[in-house]
ROSE-406393 format. One record per residue (C-alpha): x, y, z. Coordinates in Angstrom, 3 decimals. Example, Ala and Ser with C-alpha at 12.3 -4.5 7.8 and 13.67 -1.06 7.14 Angstrom:
REM ROSE-406393
+----------+----------+----------+
|        u |        v |        w |
+----------+----------+----------+
|   12.300 |   -4.500 |    7.800 |
|   13.670 |   -1.060 |    7.140 |
+----------+----------+----------+
END
This chain:
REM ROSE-406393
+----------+----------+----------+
|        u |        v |        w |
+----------+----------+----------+
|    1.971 |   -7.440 |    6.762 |
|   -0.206 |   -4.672 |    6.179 |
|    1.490 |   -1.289 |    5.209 |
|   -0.446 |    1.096 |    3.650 |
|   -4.266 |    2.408 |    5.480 |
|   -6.349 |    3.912 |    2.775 |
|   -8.905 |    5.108 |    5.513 |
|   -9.297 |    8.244 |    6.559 |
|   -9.931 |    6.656 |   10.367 |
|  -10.148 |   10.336 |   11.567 |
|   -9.208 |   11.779 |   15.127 |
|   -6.765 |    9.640 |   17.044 |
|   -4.245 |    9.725 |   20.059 |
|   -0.798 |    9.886 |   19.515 |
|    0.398 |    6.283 |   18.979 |
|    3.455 |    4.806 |   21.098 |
|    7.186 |    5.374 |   19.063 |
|    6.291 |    8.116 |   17.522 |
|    7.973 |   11.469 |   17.382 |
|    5.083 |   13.954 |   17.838 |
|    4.389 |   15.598 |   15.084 |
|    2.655 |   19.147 |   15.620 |
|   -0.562 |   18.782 |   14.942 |
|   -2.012 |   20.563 |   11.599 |
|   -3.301 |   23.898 |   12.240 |
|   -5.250 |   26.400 |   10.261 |
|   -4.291 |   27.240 |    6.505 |
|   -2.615 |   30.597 |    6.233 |
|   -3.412 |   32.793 |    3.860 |
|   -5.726 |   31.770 |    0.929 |
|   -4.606 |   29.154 |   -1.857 |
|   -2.399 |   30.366 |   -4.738 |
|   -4.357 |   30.994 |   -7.674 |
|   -2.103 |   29.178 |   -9.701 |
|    0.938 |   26.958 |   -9.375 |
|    3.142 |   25.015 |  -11.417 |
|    1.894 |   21.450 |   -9.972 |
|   -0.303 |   20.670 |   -7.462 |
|   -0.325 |   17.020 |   -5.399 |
|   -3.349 |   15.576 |   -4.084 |
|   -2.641 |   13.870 |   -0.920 |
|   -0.024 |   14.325 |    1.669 |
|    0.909 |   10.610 |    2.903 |
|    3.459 |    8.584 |    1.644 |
|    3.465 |    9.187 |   -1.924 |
|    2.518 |   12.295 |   -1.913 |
|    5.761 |   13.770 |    0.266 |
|    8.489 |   11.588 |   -1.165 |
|    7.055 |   13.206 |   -4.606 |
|    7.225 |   16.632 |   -2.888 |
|   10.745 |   16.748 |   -1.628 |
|   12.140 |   15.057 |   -4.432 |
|   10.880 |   18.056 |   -6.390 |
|   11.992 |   20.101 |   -4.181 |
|   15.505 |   18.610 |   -4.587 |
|   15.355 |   19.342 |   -8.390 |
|   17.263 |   21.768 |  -10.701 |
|   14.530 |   24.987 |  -11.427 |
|   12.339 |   27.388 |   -9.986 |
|    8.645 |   25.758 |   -9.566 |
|    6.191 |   26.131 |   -7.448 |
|    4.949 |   23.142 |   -6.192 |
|    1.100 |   22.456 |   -3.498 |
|   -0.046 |   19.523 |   -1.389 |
|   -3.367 |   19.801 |   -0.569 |
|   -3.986 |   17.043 |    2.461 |
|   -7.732 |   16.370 |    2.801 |
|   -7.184 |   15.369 |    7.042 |
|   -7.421 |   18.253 |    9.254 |
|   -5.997 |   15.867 |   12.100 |
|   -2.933 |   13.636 |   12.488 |
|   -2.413 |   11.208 |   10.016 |
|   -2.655 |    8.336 |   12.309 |
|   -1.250 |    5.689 |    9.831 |
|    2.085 |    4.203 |    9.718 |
|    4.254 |    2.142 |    6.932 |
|    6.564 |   -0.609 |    6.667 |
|    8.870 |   -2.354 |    4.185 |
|   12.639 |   -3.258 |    4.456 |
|   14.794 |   -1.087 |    3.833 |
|   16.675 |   -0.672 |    0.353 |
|   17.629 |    2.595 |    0.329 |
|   14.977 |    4.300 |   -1.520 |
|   13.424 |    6.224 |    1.106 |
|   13.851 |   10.511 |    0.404 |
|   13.313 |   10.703 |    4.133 |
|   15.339 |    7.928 |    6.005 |
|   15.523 |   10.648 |    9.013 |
|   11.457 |    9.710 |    9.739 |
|   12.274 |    6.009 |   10.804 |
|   10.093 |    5.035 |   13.890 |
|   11.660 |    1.904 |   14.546 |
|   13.248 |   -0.958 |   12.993 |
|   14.111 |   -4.788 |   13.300 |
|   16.708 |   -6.762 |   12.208 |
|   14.702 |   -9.933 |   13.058 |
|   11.591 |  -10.967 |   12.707 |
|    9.742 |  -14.662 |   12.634 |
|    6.358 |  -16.096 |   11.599 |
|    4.406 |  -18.067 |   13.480 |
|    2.186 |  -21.081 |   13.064 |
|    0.987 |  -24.050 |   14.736 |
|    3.345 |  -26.279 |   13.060 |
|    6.584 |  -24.132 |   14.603 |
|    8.259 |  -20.886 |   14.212 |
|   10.094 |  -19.401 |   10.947 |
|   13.005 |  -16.596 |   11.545 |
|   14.910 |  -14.626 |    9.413 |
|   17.491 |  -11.865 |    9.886 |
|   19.254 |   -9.209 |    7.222 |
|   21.183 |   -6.765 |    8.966 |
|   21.806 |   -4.983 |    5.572 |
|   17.963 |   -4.592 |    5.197 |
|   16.380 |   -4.043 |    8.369 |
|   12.648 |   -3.803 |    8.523 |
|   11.753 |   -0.338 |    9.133 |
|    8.576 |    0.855 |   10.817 |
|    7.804 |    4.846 |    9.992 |
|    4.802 |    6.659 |   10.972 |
|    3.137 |    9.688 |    9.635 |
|    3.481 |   12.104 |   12.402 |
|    7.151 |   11.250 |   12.216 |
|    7.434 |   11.342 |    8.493 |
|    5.300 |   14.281 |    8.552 |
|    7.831 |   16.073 |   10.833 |
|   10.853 |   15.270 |    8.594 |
|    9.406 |   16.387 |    5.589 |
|    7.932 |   19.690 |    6.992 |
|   11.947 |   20.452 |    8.338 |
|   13.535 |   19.368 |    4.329 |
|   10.438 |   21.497 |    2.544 |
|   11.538 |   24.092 |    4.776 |
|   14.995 |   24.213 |    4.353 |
|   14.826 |   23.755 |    0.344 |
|   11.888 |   25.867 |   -0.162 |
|    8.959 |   25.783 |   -3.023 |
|    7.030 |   23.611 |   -1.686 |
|    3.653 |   24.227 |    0.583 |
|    1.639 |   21.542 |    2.557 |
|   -1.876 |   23.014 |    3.395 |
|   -3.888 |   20.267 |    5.225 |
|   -7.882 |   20.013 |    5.721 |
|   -8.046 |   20.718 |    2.333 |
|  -10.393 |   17.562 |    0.845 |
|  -10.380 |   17.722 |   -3.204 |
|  -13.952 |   17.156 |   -4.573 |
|  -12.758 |   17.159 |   -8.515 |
|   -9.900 |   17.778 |  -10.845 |
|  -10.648 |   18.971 |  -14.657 |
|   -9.076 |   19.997 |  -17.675 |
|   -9.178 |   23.685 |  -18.538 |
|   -7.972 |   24.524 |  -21.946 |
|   -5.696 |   27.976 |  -21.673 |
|   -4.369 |   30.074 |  -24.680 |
|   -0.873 |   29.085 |  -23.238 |
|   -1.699 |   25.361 |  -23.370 |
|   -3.749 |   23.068 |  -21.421 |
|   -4.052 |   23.333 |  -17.534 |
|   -6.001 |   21.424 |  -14.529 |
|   -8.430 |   23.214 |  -12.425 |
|   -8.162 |   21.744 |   -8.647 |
|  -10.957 |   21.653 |   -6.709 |
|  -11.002 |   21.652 |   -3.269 |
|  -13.075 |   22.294 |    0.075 |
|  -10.478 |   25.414 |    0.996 |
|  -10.876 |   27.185 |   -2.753 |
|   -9.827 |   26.079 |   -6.495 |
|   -6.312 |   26.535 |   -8.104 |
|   -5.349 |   26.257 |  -11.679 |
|   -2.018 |   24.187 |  -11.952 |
|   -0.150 |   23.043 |  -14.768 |
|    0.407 |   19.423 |  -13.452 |
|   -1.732 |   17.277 |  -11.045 |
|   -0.669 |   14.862 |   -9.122 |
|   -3.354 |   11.863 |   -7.607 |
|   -1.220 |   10.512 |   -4.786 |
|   -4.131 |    9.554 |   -2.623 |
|   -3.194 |    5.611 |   -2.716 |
|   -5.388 |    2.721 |   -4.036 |
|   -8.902 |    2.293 |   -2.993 |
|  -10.125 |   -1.443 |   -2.895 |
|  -12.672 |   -2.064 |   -6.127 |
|  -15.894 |   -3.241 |   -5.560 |
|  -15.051 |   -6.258 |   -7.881 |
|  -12.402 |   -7.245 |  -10.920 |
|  -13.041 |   -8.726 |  -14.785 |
|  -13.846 |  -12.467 |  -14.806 |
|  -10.069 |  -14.613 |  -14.408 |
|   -9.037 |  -11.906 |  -12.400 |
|   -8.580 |  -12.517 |   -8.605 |
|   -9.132 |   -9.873 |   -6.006 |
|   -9.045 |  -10.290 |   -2.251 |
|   -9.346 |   -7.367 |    0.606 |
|   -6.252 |   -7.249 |    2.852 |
|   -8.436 |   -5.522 |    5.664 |
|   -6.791 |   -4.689 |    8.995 |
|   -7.190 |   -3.027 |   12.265 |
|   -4.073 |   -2.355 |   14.334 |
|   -3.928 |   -0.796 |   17.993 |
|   -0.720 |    0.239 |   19.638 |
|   -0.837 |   -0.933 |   22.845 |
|    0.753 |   -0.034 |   26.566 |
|    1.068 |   -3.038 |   29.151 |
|    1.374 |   -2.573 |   32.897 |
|    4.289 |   -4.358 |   32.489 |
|    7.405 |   -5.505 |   30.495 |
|    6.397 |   -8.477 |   28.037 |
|    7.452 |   -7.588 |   24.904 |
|   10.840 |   -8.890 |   22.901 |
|   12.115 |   -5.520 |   21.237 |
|   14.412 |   -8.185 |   18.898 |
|   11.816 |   -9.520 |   16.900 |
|    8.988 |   -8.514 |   14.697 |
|    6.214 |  -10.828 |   14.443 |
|    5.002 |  -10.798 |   10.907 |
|    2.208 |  -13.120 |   10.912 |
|    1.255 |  -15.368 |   13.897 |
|   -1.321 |  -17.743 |   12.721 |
|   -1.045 |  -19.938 |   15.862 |
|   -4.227 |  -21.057 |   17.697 |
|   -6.570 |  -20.368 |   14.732 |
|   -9.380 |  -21.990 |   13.551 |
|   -8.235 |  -23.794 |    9.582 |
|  -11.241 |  -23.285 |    8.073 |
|  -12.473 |  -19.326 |    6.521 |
|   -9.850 |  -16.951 |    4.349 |
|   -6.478 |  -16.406 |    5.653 |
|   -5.893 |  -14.592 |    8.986 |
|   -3.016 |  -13.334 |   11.407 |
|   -1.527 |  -10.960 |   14.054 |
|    1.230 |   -9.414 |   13.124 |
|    3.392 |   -7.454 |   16.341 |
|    5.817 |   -4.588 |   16.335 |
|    7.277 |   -3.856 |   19.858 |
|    8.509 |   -0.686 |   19.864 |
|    9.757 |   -0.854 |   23.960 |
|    9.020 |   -3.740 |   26.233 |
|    5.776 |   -2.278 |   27.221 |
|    4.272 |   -0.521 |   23.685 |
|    3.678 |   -2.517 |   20.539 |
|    1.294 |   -2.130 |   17.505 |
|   -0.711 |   -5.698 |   17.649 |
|   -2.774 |   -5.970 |   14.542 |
|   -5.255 |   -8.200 |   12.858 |
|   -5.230 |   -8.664 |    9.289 |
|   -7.458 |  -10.708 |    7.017 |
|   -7.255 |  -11.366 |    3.357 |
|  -10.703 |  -11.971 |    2.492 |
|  -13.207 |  -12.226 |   -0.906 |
|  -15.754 |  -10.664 |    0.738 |
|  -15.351 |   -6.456 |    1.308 |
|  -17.681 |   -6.664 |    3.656 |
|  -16.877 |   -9.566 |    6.228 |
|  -18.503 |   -9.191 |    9.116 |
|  -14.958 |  -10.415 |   11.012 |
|  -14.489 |   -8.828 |   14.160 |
|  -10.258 |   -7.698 |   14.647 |
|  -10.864 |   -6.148 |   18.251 |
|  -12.078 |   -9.798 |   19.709 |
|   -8.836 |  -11.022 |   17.662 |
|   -6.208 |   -8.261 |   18.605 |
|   -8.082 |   -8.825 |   22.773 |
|   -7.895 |  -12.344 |   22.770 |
|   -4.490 |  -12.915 |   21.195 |
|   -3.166 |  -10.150 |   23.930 |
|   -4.556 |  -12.513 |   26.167 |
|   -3.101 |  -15.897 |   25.308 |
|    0.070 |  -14.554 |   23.921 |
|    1.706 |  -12.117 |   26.666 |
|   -0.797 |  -13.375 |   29.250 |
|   -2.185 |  -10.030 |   29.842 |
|   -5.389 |   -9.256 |   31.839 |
|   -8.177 |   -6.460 |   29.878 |
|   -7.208 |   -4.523 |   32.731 |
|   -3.018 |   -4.874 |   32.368 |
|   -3.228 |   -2.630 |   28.931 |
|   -4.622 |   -0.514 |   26.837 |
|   -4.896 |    1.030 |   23.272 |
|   -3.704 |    4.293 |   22.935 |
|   -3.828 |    5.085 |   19.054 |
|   -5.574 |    2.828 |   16.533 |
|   -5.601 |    2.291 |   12.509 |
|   -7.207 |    0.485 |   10.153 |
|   -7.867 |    0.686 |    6.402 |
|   -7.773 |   -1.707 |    3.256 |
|   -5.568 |   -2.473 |    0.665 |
|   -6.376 |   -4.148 |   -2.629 |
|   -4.513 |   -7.314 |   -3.451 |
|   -5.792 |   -7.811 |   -7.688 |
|   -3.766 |   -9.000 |  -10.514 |
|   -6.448 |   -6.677 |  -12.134 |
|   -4.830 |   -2.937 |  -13.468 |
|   -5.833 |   -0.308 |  -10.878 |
|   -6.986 |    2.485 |  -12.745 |
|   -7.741 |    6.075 |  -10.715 |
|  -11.551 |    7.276 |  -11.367 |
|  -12.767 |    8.383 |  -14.391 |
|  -13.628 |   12.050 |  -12.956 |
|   -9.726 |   12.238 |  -12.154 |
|   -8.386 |   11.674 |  -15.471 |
|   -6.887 |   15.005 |  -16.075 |
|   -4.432 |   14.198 |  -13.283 |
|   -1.607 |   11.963 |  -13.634 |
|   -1.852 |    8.800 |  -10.774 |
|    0.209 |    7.062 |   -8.286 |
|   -1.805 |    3.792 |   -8.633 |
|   -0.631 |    0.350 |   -8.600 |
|    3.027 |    0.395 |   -6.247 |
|    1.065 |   -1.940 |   -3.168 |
|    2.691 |   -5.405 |   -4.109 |
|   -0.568 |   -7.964 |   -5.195 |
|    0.751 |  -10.951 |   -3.097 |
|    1.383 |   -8.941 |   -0.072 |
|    0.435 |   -5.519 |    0.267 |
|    3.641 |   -3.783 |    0.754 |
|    4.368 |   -0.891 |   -1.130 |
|    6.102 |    1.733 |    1.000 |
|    9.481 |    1.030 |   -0.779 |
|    7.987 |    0.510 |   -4.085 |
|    6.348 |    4.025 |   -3.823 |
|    9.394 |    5.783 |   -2.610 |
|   11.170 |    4.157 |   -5.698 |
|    8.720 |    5.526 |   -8.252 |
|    8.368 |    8.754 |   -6.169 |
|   11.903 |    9.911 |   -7.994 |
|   10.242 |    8.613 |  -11.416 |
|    7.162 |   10.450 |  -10.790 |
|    8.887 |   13.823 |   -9.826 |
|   11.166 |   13.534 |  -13.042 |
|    8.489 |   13.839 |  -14.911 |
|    6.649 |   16.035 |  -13.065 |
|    9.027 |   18.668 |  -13.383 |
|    9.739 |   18.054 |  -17.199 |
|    6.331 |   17.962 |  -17.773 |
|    5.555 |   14.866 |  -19.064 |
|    3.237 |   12.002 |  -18.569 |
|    3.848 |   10.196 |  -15.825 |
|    4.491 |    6.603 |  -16.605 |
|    2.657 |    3.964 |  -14.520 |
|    4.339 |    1.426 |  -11.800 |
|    4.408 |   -1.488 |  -13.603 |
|    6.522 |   -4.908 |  -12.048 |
|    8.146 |   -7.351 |  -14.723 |
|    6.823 |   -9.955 |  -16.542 |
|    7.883 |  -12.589 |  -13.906 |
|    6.642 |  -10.726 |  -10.682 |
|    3.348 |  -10.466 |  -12.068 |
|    3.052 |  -14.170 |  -12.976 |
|    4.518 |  -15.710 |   -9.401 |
|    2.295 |  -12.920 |   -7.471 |
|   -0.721 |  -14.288 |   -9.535 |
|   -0.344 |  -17.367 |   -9.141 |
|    0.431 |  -16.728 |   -5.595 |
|   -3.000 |  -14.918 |   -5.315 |
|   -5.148 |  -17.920 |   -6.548 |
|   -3.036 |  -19.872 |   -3.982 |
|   -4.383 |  -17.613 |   -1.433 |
|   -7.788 |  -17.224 |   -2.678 |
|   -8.614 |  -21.039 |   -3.230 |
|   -6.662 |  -22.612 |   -0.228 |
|   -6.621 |  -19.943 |    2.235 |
|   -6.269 |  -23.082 |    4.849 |
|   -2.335 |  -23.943 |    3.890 |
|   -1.589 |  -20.327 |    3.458 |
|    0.229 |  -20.434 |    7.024 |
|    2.348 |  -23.581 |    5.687 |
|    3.075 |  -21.198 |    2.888 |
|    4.823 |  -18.290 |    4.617 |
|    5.976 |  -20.392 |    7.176 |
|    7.733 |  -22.615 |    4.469 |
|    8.702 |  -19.382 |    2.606 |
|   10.273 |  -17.265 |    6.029 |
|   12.087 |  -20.668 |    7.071 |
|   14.618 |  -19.935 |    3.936 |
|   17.678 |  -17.480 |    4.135 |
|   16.523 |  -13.983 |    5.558 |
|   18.312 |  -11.980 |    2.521 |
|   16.977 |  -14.301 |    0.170 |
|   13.514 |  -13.550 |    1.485 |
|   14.017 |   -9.947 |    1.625 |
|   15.097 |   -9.749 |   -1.976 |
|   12.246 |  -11.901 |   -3.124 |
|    9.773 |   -9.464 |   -1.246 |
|   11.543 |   -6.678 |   -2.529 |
|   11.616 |   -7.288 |   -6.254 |
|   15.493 |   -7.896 |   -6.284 |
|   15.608 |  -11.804 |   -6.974 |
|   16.934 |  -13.718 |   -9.422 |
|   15.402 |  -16.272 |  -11.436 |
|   17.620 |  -19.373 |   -9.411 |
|   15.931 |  -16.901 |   -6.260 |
|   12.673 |  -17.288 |   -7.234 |
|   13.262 |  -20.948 |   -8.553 |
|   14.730 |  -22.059 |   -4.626 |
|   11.553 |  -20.154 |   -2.984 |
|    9.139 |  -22.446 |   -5.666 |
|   10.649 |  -25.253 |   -4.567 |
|   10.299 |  -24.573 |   -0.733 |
|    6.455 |  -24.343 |   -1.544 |
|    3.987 |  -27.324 |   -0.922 |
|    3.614 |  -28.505 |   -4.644 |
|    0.010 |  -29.607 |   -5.325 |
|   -1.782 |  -26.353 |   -4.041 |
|    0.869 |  -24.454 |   -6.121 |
|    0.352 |  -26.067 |   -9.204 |
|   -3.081 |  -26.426 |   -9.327 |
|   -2.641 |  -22.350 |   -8.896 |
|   -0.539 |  -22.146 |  -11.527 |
|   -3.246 |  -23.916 |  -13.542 |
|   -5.270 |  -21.735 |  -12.919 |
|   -3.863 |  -18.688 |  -13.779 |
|   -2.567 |  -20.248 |  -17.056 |
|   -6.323 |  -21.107 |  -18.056 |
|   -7.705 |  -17.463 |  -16.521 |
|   -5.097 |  -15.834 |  -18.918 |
|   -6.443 |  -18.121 |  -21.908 |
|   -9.788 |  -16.905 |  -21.310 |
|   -9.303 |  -13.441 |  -20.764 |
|   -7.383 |  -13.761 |  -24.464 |
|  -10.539 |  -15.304 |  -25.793 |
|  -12.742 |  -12.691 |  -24.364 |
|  -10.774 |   -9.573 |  -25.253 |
|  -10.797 |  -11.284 |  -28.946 |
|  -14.501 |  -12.128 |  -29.180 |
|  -15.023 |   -8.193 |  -27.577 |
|  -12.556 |   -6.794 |  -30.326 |
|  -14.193 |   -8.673 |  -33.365 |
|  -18.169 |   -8.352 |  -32.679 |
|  -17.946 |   -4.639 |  -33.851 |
|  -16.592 |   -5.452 |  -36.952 |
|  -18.950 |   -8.776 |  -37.129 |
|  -21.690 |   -6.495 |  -36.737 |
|  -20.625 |   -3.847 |  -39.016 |
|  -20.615 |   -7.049 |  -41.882 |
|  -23.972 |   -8.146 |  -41.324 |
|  -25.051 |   -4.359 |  -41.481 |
|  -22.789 |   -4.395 |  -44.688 |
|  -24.550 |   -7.600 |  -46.272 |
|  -27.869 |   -6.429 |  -45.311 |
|  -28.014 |   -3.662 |  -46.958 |
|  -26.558 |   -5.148 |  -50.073 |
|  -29.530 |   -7.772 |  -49.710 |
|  -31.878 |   -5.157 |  -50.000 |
+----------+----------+----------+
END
């Protein structure tokens, strides 16, 4: 279920269903000395930002400064709605996929909204031939930025750039480097790791079924610990990307995804060590918090693409595509950027969903097995923020109902005390400044 890597993993092998991309070569030329915005980060935000600009009314220059030198080895996923800028850079994608568990096998179809797998060298590619063809835009990669700060100008303010390859003075910045996983949340908040390690794989021979994704397959593990699957894309009956994902507490669990990813190979597709290999690998983290993600405090002159991975699940390749257009709006009227923010009722079901996960991480696979046995396009609009409240209402229901209310509980009583606690914060200034007020009229 993983989509988005936010680690730099570093030099890799082409993966299998991928389009090569060419690889990155040397910059040309030396950075611009100035330019009208400047985007930090060339993955998924970052180039749906770019060529929507690009596809906008008015002359600006616009520079994406990539920190990898090497091919992006990462890859995304979502289903899709129509709000990708590049459809063209589509890997693969499924019109079916299942989840497994040990008490039997969910599947769900939606031929309107297939499941699309695309990877970076591909999207890469795609956007490179667009940028090309509408002009304004320049990708320069192995260029790592160290700092971004406001410069006051007599024309107005600006943002000095920073980087490894020089420093350019832009009148917009743009911090599209994705979330990074915080080291830990406010009390009544909940925050769990969704790390991952995937490995696309080549057998000897043909074992994999090209109709399905495999979202999660919990079978044939242990109950006990936090929450843990496989989850398969077959690309061709011989590649897939097998990966092992764990939503955990702890940042630094000690689990160990290559024994997972080896031994499912083994009982699953009854392959030997010696019938496959991995030719390209990724892994990264994403942060699943019903806490605000906030970018760093030494990138607050830039305006931030933070917040568009989905809490309950970690997708957010269609979410960022969506507020790509948003983001490159503003951009080029020069505005603040407003922040991804989900309604009211998203963010209560996702945290309530989240304490579900967190405090009974042993009838999670129930859950999505419960939740991926229901209508495919009913699923897919849930996941993808188009339900309805009588949607959301028939997906509750589906749900085992002790765990979930007891979640619901608890959120209801972590929002109470987060209430109390901003209150008490807000009036001890003003508590103190009385007794420093009556003190003095003591004296």
């Amino acid at each position: 279920m993983s989509t988005v890597s936010v680690a730099d993993t570093g030099t890799t092998t082409t993966g299998a269903g991928a389009r090569v991309a060419p690889a990155p070569g040397p910059v040309a030329g030396p950075l611009p000395a100035t330019v009208d915005v400047a985007v930090v980060g060339g993955g998924c935000s970052g180039l749906a930002t770019a060529v929507r600009l690009a596809a906008l009314p008015g002359d600006r220059s616009v520079l994406v400064l990539e920190g990898r030198s090497t091919p992006d080895p990462r890859s995304w996923c979502s289903w899709d709605d129509g709000s990708d800028p590049l459809p063209e850079a589509r890997s693969a994608s499924w019109t079916r996929w299942e989840v497994r568990s040990d008490r039997g096998t969910s599947v769900g179809t939606d031929p309107e909204h297939p499941y699309v797998l695309v990877r970076a060298a591909d999207r890469r590619a795609a956007a490179e031939r667009r940028l090309a063809a509408l002009g304004g835009v320049r990708v320069v990669d192995g260029a790592p930025v160290t700092a971004v700060t406001a410069v006051p100008v007599t024309d107005g303010p600006g943002v000095s750039v920073h980087s490894a390859l020089g420093t350019v003075w832009a009148a917009s910045v743009l911090d599209a480097r994705g979330p990074r996983c915080p080291e830990h949340v406010d009390a009544g908040r909940v925050l769990l790791h969704q790390r991952f390690v995937g490995h696309w794989i080549t057998a000897d021979r043909p074992v994999f079924d090209t109709t399905t994704a495999t979202l999660m397959d919990f079978s044939g593990q242990a109950a006990s610990g936090p929450v843990r699957f496989v989850y398969v894309l077959p690309v061709s009956p011989t590649e897939a990307l097998v990966e092992s994902t764990l939503f955990t507490p702890d940042a630094a669990d000690p689990f160990d995804h290559e024994d997972h990813v080896t031994r499912y190979v083994e009982r699953r597709w009854g392959l030997r060590p010696d019938e496959w290999r991995t030719v390209d690998s990724e892994r990264g983290c994403i942060p699943m918090t019903d806490a605000p993600l906030r970018p760093g405090a030494r990138w607050s002159a830039a305006e931030a693409v933070v917040g568009t991975t989905r809490p309950s699940s970690g997708y957010g390749f269609a979410r960022s595509n969506r507020h790509s257009a948003v983001v490159a709006q503003h951009l080029a009227a020069g505005t603040p950027v407003p922040p991804f923010v989900d309604g009211w009722r998203t963010r209560f079901l996702d945290a309530v969903f989240l304490r579900f996960l967190r405090d009974r991480p042993e009838q999670a696979p129930e859950a999505f097995r419960r939740l991926f046995a229901l209508s495919g396009p009913l699923v897919v609009r849930f996941l993808t923020e188009r339900s309805t409240p009588a949607d959301d209402l028939r997906i509750v229901l589906a749900l085992q109902k002790p765990p979930f209310l007891a979640a619901l509980a608890r959120t209801v009583v972590d929002a109470v005390t987060r209430r109390r606690t901003a209150a008490v914060a807000h009036s001890a200034p003003d508590a103190v400044a009385r007794r420093t007020r009556a003190a003095r009229s003591a004296r």
